[in-house]
N, C-alpha and C positions, 0 to 999 in steps of 0.2 A: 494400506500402509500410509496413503499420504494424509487419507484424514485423519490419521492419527498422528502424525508429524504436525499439521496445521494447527489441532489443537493443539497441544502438547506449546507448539510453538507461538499460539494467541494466551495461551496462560505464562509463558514466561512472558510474554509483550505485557501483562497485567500486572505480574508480580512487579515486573521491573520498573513500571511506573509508581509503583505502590510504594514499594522501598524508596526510589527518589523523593516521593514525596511526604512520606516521613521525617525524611534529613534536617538535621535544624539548617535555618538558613543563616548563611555568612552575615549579610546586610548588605557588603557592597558600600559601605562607608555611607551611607543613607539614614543611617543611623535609626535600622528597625531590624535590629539584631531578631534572634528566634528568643521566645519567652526564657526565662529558666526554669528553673524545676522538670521532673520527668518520671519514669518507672525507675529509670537506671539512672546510673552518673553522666554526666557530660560525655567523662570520656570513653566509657565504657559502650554507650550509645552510637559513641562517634564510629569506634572503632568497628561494632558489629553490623551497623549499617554500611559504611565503607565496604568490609567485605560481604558481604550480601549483596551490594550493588555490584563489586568486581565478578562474584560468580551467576551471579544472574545475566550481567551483559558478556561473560564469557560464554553461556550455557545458549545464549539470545544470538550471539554471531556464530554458534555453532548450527543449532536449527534452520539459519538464516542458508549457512551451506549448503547444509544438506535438504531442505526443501530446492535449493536451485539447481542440485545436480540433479534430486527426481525430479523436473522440470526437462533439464536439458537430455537425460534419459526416453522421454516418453515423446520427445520432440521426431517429427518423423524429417525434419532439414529440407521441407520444400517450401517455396515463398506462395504466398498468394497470387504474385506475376505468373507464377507456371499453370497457374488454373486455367482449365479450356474456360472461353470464352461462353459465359450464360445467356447472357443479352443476344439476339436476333435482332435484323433491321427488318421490324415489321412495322408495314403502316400506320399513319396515326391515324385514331378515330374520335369519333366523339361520346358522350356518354350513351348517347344511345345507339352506337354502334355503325351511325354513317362516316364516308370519309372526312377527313378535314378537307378546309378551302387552303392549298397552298399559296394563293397569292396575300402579300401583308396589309394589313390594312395598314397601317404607316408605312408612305414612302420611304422607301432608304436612299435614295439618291435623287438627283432633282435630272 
């Protein structure tokens, strides 16, 4: 179920880029409006992209939910801090398996 939510949910992440970037662009007073001409009319273009974008990113925060409640569903609510302890204080050695020299070779205090 959830990898079929993920996908589901990475092809609207793709359409939704896809439709955005179809959109003509504004310019931004930059004065490099989006070309003219098209398939469709301006506004007809305008308007179908528009909502293509609103139910794509409606369809996009919905997956987004619902991927995070099967998240917090399959979550078993313990922390990493509660894990027994894996580490041991075992000797250091060396690569070939005799002890280390505890004493430093740099003095640390005089």
């Amino acid at each position: 179920m959830e990898t079929i939510a993920l996908v589901v949910h990475l092809l609207l992440a793709l359409a939704l880029i896809g439709v955005v970037l179809m959109q003509r662009s504004e310019g931004g007073a930059l004065g490099i409006g989006g070309g003219g001409g098209g398939l469709f009319s301006a506004r007809g273009t305008a308007n179908a992209l528009t909502r293509a974008t609103a139910v794509l990113g409606t369809l996009f925060l919905a997956s987004s939910l619902f991927l995070s409640i099967l998240a917090g569903q399959d979550s078993t609510g313990r922390s990493i801090f509660d894990a027994p302890e894996v580490a041991q204080d075992l000797p250091a050695t060396n690569i070939d398996g005799s002890p280390v020299d505890s004493t430093p070779i740099v003095p640390l205090a005089e």
